[in-house]
C-alpha positions as CSV (number, residue, x, y, z in Angstrom):
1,X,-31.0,21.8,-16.0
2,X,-27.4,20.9,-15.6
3,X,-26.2,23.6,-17.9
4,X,-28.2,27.1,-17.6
5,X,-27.4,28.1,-21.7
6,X,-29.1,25.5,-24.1
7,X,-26.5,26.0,-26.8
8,X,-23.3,25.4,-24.0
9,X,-25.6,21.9,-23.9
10,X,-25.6,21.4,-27.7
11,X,-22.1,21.8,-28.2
12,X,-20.8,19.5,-24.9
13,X,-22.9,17.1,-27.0
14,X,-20.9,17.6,-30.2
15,X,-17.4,17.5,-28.0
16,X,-18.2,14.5,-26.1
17,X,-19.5,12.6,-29.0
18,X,-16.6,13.8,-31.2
19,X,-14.2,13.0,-28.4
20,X,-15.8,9.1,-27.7
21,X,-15.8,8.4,-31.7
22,X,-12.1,9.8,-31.9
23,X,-10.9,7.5,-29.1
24,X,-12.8,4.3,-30.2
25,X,-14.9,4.4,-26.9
26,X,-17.8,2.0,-28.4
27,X,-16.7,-0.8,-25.8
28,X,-12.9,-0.7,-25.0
29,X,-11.0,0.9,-22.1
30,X,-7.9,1.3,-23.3
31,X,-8.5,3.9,-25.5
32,X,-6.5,6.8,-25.0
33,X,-8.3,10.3,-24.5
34,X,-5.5,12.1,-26.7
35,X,-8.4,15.2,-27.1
36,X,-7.6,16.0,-23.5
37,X,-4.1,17.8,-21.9
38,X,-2.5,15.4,-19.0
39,X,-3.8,18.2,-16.6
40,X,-6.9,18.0,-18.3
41,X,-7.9,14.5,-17.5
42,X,-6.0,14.8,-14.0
43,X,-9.0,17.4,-12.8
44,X,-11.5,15.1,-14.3
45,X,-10.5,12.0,-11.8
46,X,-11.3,14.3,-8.4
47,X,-14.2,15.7,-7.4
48,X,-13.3,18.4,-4.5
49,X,-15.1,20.5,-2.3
50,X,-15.1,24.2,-1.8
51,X,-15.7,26.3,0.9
52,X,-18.7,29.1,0.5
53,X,-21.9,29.6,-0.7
54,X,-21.4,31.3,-3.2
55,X,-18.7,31.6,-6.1
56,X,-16.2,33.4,-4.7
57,X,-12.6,34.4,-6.5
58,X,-10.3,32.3,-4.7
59,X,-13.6,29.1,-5.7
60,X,-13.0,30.6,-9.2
61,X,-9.4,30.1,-9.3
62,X,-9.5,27.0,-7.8
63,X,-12.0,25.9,-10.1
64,X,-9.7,27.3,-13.2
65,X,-6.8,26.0,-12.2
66,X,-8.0,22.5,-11.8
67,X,-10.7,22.3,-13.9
68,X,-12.1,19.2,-11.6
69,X,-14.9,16.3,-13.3
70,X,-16.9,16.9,-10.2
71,X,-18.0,18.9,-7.2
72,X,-19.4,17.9,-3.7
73,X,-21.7,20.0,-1.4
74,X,-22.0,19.9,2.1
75,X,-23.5,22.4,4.5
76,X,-21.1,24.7,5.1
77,X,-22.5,25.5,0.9
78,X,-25.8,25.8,1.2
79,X,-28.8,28.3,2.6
80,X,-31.7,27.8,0.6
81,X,-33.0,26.7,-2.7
82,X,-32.4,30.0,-4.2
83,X,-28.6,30.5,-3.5
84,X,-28.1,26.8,-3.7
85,X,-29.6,26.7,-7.1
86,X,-27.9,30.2,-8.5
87,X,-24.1,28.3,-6.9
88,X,-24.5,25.4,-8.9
89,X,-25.0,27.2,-12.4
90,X,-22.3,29.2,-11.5
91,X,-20.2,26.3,-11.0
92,X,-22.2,24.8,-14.1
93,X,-21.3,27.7,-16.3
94,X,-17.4,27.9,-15.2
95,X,-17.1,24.3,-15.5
96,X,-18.5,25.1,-19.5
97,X,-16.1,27.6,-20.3
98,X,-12.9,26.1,-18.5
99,X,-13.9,22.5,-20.0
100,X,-16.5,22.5,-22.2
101,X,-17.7,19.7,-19.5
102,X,-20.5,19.7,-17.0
103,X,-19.9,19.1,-13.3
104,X,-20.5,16.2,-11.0
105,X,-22.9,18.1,-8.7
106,X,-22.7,15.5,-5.8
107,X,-24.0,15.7,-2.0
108,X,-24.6,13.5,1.0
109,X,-28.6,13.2,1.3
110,X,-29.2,10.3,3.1
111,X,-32.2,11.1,5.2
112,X,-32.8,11.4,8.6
113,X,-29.7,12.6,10.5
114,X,-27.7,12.6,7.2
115,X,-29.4,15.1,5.2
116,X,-27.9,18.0,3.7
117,X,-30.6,19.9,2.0
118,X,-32.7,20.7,5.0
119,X,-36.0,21.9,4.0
120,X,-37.2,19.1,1.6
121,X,-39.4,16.6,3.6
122,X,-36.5,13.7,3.6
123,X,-36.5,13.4,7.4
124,X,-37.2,9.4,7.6
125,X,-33.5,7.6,8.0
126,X,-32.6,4.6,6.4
127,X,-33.2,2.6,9.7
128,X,-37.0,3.5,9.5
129,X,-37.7,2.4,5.7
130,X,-39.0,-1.5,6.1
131,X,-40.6,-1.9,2.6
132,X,-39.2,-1.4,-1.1
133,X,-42.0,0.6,-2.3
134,X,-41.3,3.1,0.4
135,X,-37.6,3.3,-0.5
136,X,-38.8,3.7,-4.0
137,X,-40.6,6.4,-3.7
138,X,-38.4,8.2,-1.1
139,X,-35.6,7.7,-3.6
140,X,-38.1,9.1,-6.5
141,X,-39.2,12.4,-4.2
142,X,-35.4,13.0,-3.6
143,X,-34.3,12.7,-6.7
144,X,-37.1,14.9,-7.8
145,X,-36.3,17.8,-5.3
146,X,-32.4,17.0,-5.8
147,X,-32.4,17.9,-9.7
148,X,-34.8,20.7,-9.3
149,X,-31.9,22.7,-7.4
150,X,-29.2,21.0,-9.6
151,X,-28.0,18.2,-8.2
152,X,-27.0,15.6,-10.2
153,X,-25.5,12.7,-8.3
154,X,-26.7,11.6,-4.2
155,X,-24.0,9.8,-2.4
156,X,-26.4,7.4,-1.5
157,X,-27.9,5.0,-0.5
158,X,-26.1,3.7,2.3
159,X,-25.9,-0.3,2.0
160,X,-23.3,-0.9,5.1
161,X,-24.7,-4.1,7.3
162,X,-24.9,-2.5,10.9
163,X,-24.4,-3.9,13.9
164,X,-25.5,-2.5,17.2
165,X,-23.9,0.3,18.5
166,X,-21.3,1.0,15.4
167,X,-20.9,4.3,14.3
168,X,-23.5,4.0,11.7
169,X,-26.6,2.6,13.2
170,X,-26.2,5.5,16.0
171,X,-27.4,7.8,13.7
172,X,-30.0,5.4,12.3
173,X,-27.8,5.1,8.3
174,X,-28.6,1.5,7.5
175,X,-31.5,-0.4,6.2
176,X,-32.8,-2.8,8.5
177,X,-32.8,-7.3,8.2
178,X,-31.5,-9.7,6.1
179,X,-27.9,-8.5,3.3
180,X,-31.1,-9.9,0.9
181,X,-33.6,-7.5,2.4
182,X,-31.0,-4.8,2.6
183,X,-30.1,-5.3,-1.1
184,X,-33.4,-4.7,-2.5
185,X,-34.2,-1.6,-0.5
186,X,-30.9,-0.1,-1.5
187,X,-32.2,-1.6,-5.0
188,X,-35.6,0.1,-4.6
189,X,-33.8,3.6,-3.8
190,X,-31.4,3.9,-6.6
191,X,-34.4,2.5,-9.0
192,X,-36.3,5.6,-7.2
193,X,-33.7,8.0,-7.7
194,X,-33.2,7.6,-11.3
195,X,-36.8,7.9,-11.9
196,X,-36.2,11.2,-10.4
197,X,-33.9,12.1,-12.5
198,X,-30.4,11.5,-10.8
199,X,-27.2,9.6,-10.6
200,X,-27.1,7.3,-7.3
201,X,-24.2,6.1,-5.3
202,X,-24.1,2.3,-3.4
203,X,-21.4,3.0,-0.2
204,X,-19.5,2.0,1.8
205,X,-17.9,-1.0,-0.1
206,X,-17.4,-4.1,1.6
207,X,-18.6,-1.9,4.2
208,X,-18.3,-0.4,7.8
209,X,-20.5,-2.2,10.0
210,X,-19.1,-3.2,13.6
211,X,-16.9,-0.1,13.6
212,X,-17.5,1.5,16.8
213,X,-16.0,4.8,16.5
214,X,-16.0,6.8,13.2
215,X,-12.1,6.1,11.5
216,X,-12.1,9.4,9.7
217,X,-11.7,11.1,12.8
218,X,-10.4,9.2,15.4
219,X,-7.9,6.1,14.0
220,X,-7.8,4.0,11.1
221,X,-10.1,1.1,11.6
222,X,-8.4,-2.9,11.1
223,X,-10.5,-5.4,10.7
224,X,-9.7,-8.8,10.8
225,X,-13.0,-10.3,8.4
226,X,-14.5,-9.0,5.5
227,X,-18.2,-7.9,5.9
228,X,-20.8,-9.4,4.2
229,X,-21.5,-7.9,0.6
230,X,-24.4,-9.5,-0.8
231,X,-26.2,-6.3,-0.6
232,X,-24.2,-4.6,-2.6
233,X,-24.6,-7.5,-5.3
234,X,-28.5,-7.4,-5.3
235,X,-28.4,-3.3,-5.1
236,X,-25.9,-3.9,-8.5
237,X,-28.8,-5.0,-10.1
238,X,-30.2,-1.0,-10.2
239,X,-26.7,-0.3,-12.0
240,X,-25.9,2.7,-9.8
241,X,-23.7,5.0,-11.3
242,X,-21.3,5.2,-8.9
243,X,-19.9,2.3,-5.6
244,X,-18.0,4.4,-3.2
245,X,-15.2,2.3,-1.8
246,X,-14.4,2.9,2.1
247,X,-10.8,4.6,2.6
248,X,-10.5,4.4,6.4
249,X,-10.5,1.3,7.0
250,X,-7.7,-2.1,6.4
251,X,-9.1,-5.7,6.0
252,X,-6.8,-7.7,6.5
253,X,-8.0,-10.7,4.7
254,X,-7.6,-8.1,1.5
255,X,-4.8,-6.3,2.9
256,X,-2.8,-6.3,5.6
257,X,-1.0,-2.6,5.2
258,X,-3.4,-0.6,2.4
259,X,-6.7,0.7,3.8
260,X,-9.5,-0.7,1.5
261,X,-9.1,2.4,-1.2
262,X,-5.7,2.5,-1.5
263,X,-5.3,-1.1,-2.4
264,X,-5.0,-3.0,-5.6
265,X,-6.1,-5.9,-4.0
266,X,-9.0,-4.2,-2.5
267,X,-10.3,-2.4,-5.7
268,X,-9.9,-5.7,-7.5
269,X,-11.7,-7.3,-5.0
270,X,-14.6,-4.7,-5.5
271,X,-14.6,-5.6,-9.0
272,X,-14.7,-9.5,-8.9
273,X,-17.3,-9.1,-6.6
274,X,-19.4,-6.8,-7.9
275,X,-20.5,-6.5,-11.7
276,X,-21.9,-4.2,-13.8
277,X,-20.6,-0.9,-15.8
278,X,-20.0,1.9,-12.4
279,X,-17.5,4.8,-11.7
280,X,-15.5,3.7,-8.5
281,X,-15.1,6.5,-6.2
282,X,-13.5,6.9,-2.9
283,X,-14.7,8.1,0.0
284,X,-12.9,11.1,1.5
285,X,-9.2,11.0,0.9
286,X,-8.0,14.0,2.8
287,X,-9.3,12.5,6.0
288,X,-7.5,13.3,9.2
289,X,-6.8,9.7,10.1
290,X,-5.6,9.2,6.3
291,X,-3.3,12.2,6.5
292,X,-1.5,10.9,9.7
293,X,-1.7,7.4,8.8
294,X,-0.1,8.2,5.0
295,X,0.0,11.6,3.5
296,X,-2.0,13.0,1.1
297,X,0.1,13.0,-1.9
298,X,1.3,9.1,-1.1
299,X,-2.7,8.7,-0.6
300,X,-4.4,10.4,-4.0
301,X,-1.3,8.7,-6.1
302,X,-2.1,5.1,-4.5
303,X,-5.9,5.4,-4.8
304,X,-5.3,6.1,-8.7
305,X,-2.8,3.3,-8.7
306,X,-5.4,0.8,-7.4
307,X,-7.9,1.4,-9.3
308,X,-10.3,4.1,-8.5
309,X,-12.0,6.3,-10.8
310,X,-13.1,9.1,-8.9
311,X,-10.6,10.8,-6.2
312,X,-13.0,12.2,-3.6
313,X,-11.1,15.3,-1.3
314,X,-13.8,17.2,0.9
315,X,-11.4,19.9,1.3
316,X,-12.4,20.8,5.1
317,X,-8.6,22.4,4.5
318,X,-8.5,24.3,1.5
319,X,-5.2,23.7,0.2
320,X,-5.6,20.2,0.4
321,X,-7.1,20.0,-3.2
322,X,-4.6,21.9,-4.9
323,X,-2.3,19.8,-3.3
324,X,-3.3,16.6,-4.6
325,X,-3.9,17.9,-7.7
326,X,-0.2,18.8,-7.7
327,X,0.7,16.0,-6.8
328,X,-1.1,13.8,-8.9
329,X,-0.1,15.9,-12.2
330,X,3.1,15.5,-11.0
331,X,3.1,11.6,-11.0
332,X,1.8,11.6,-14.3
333,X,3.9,13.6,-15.9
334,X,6.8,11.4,-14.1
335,X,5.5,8.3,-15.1
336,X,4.8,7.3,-11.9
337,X,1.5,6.8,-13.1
338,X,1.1,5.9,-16.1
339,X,-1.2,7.9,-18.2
340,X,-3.1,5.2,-19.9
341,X,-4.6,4.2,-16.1
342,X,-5.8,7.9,-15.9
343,X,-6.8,7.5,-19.6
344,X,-9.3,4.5,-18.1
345,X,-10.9,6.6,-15.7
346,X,-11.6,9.6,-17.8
347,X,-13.2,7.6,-20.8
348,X,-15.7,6.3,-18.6
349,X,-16.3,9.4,-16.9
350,X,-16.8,11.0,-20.2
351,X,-19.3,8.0,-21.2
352,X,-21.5,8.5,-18.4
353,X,-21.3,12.6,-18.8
354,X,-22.5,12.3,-22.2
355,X,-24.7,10.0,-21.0
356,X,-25.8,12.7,-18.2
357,X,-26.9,15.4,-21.0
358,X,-28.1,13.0,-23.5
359,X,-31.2,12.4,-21.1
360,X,-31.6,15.7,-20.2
């Protein structure tokens, strides 16, 4: 259950629905979400990490003084079903009374090497799953054992092309054969996950295959051809929620300065290519590589300016996400964003929240 207090549930229905008929949100995206403070809608574009396992003051504050849309989990926050399960209600219940909201409740559960939640049987990577009704029901068990602690949204599946030897396929992360096998078994999974009762995610976009060493740590990857993306067209056909766009990387055929997520041309290109009603949201922004390469504020404000819905910060240094939340409140309010392309992102985020509780 996403919120622990059934009538915190009833009335997020009532301020959702009040808020989508107030805005004229039946179909058009450029209706202003005047319900919400400029801060308000600025938390609701990042989904940030925190640092402990359980919710601690200074995770309080944070959580207070930004009031984010989401939240992402990675080991460092989790023990066992019990403590993982009595964090994210917490979170849940904060989240409620700051926002009158719930949470993106997001984690990295891949399989295999790639697997966050440890003790559900998810050990089989992407490399080893050769048939769609195996990656449909390995994307139904997840999502099953994902919602029972909470979870609401994987950050999967992964739909990269490998190629021998790249920093993907050495830990086994991509389906096997053809960009049309690989589709429908990315297809398969999300179709899986939803059945379980979650939110799915088709990453990297256009992808990171051929990349030997792994650009959010080491440099910032160029490459001179666009991967293949068919995969991510047949996968569409699942409507994930969410495509995460890849931040490390520049394609030069796209862009020749801007890595993929920072760029208008590269978000647009995301969006001719790929159909269908999703939630763009960036991989890591606060990345080493990114931070040296840019900054973060000159990152999080050019990620909003191209496009992307969701401003991902893992927050492996704490006062990165107050930081960009700063800074990014600060561009708004100085009209260096202008507040109708927040407005954008936070009606849709809203739509598919409500549309979150309504099939709870």
């Amino acid at each position: 259950m996403y919120i622990s207090k059934m009538k915190k549930l009833t009335l997020t229905k009532i301020i959702i629905a009040i808020f989508l008929v107030l805005n004229g949100c039946g179909g058009s995206e450029e209706s202003q979400p005047e319900q919400l403070s400029i801060d308000e809608k600025v938390g609701q574009v990042l989904m940030i990490g925190i640092q402990d396992t359980t919710l601690t003051s200074e995770t309080e504050e944070l959580i207070r003084t930004i009031r984010p849309g989401g939240v992402i989990l990675f080991g460092r926050n989790i023990e066992n079903a019990d403590q993982l399960s009595e964090l994210i209600n917490n979170l849940q219940d904060l989240s409620m009374e700051e926002t009158g909201l719930p949470l993106f409740i997001a984690t990295d559960q891949e399989g295999g090497e790639i697997c966050r939640i440890k003790w559900i049987d998810d050990a089989i990577p992407e490399a080893e799953i050769t048939t769609t009704a195996q990656a449909y029901q390995i994307g139904l068990q997840r999502g099953q054992s994902l919602k029972d602690l909470g979870i609401n949204l994987n950050l999967a599946p992964v739909l990269d092309i490998g190629v021998e030897g790249d920093f993907l396929t050495k830990s086994d992360r991509c389906f096997q054969g053809t960009p049309e096998e690989v589709g429908e078994l990315g297809k398969s999974m999300i179709l899986g996950q939803k059945a379980g009762g979650i939110m799915s995610t088709a990453k990297h976009f256009p992808g990171y295959g051929g990349i030997t060493e792994d650009p959010e740590t080491v440099e910032i990857a160029v490459k001179s051809e666009i991967p293949e993306i068919a995969q991510f067209q047949i996968a569409e056909e699942a409507n994930p929620e969410f495509i995460m766009a890849v931040v490390d990387v520049i394609y030069e055929p796209i862009d020749t300065d801007l890595t993929f997520a920072i760029s208008p041309n590269g978000i647009n290109y995301l969006h001719e290519m790929i159909g269908g009603d999703y939630l763009v949201i960036s991989d890591d922004l606060a990345t080493a590589t990114m931070k040296e390469t840019y900054s973060l504020n000159e990152t999080v404000i050019l990620a909003v300016l191209a496009g992307v819905d969701v401003l991902l910060i893992s927050a492996n240094q704490p006062e990165d996400t107050q930081n960009a939340f700063n800074d990014l409140l600060e561009a708004v309010r100085e009209e260096v964003i202008a507040e109708q392309d927040i407005d954008a992102s936070v009606t849709k985020i809203l739509r598919l929240k409500q549309q979150m509780i309504l099939d709870e």
